[in-house]
C-alpha positions, -999 to 999 in steps of 0.1 A, spaced: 3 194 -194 40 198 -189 57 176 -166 87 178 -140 121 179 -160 132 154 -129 123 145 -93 148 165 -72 121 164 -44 98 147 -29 70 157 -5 49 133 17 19 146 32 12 122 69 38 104 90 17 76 100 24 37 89 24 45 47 37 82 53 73 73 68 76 43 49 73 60 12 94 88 27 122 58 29 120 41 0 123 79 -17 150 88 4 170 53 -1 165 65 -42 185 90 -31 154 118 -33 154 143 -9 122 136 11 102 167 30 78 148 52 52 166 68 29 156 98 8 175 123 32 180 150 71 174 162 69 144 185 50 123 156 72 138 135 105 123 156 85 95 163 84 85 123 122 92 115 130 68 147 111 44 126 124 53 96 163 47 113 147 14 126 134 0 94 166 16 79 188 -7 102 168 -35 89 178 -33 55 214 -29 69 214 -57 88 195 -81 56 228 -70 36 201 -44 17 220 -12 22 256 -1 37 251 16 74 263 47 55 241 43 26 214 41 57 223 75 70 228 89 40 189 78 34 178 94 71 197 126 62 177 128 32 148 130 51 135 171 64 108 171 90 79 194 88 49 207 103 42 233 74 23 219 41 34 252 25 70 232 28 55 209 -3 57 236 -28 98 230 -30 86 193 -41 82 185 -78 52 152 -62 34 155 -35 20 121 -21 -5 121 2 -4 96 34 -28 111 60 -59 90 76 -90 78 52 -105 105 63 -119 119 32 -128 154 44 -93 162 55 -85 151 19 -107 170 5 -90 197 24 -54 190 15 -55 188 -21 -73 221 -22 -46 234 -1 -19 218 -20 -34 227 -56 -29 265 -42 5 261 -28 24 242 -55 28 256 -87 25 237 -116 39 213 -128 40 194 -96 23 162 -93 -3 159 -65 -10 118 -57 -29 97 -30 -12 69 -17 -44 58 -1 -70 36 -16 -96 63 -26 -98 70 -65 -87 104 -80 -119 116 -86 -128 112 -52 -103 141 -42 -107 166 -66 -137 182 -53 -119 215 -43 -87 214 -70 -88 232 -105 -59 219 -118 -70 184 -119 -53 173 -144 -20 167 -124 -43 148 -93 -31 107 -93 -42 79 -72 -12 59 -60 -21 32 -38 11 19 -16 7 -14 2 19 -18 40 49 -21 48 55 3 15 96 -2 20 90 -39 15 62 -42 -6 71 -35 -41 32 -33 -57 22 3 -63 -15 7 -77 -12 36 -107 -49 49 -112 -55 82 -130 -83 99 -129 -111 105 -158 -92 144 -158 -62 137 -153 -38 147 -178 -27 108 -197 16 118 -193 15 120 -157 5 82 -154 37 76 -173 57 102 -156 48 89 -119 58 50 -126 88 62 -144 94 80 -105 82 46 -90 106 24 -106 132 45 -104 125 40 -65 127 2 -72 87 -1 -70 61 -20 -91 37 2 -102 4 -13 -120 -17 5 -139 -54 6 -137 -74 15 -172 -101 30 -152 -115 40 -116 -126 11 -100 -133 9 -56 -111 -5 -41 -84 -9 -69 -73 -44 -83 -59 -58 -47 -83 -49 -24 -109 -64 -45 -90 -95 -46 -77 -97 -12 -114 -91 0 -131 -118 -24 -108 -141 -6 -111 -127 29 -154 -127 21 -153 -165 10 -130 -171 44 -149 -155 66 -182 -175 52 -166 -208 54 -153 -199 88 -194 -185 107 -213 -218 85 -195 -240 108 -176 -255 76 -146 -254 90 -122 -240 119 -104 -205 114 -71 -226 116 -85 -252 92 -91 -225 70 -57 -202 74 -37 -238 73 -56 -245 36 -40 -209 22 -5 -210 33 -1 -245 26 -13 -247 -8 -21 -220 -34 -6 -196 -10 28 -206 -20 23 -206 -56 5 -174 -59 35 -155 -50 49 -168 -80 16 -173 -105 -7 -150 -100 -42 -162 -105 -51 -162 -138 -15 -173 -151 -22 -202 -123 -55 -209 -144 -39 -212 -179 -11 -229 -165 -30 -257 -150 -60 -256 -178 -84 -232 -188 -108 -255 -197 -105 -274 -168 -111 -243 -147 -134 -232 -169 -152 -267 -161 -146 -267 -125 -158 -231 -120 -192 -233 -134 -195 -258 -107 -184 -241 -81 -195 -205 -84 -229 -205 -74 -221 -222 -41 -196 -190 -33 -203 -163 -8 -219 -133 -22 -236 -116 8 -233 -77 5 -219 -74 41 -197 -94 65 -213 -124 85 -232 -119 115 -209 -137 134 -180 -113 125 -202 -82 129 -210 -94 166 -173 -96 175 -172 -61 162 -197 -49 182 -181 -68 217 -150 -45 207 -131 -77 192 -104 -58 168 -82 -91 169 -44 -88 175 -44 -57 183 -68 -59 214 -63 -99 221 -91 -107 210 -106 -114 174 -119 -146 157 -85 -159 171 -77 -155 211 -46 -138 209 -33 -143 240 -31 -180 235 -11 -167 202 27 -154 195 12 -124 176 45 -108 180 62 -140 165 38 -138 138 43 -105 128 79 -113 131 79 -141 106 63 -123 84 86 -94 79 114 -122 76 99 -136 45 89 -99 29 127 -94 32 135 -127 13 109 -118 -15 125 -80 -12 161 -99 -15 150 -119 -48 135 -86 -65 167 -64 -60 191 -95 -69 167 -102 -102 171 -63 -111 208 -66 -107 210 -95 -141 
């Protein structure tokens, strides 16, 4: 299929956590950014926290204050999707709600002419979305990670129709934006992170309702030890560098004494069903109110922005 001669445009469909933030990191490429939600107070509501993350970077030395406005002024609010056929991509952001997605791409593959782009920044596969488009072809899964602005991964899945350039053409975009995009060589659920964030997170979670050891035992064992490498060997690099054979050796050991139960522990789905949603209610596997969740959550931004710091300054060599 032909491709856009350039990105002059860019249109994000949702303004919730993933919508506003790719709208930044677009509009700090210097893209101009249409982003379109359901209504004008959500829509104010996301460019106050695009001007708040926006002083962020300003205040970590990561933009000027007038490269910062120049980024919000980028940025056009809308409650019309029609607005997206001025855009040469279209990313979706709205809710996992894949009805409404259904809904959108049909809407979208009417509205924009060809060749415009039309991606997912959600976790669902391509193919998964298609059911109402024709042009399929030109349908991508891009799966940002949150906080996008400060997460560099981008997941690059194509679909089993869609056309091979636009893979290339959308992590040219990506990079361009100072992202990392990954390619996937096929439709897989969940994608290459979730699958390994939730292998850890199953394990956890196992270890944690046997009784084998306390939820702070547990968190305390990650960040203290392979934590702090991974971010630097990933974990099959970490295998060859310490010995294949030697993991090779110490998992035929260990695997069959790993988790492989086909839904979460009892003892999780019971908090569930007392209405334990953790941090964001008090109350989890943690008690929250015995916790600086804010601190947390603080602390953690801090060090995104050091790793954010390192990627930009290795760029600049």
């Amino acid at each position: 299929m032909t491709l856009p001669a350039t990105l002059e445009k860019l249109a994000v469909i949702g303004n919730g956590i993933i919508g506003h933030g790719i709208a930044q990191i677009f509009a700090m490429a210097r893209v101009p950014v249409i982003l379109i939600g359901r209504n004008e107070n959500s829509l104010a509501q996301a460019r106050e926290k695009i001007r708040a993350s926006l002083a962020q970077f300003v205040a970590h030395e990561l933009l000027t204050a007038d490269a910062a406005q120049a980024a919000l002024e980028r940025v056009t609010l809308s409650t019309q999707l029609r607005d997206a056929r001025a855009a040469q991509m279209v990313i979706e952001a709205v809710t996992e709600n894949l009805a409404l997605k259904h809904d959108i791409f049909e809407q979208l593959d009417a509205l924009c002419p060809p060749p415009t782009i039309l991606a997912s920044s959600s976790g669902q596969p391509a193919s998964n979305l298609v059911n109402k488009v024709a042009r399929r072809e030109r349908v991508i899964a891009t799966h940002f990670w949150y906080p996008p602005q400060l997460i560099p991964l981008v997941e690059v899945c194509a679909g089993p129709e869609t056309a091979p350039a636009v893979t290339d053409w959308v992590c040219a975009q990506l990079r361009a934006a100072n992202k990392e995009p990954v390619i996937l060589n096929r439709e897989i659920p969940g994608f290459i992170g979730n699958r390994l964030q939730f292998a850890l997170l199953r394990e956890a979670w196992a270890l944690w309702a046997s009784g084998a050891a306390s939820a702070e035992a547990i968190d305390a064992v990650v960040r203290n030890s392979f934590g702090r490498r991974l971010a630097i060997t990933g974990p099959i690099e970490s295998a060859d560098v310490g010995g294949l054979d030697t993991f090779d050796a110490f998992a035929a050991f260990l695997f069959p004494e790993l988790d492989t139960r086909r839904a979460p522990p009892e003892k999780i789905q019971e908090l569930t069903r007392q209405g334990r949603r953790g941090l964001p209610n008090g109350q989890g596997v943690y008690d929250w109110s015995q916790r600086d969740g804010a601190a947390l959550l603080e602390a953690r931004m801090q060090e995104l922005f050091r790793h954010l710091k390192r990627d930009l300054a290795a760029r600049a060599k």
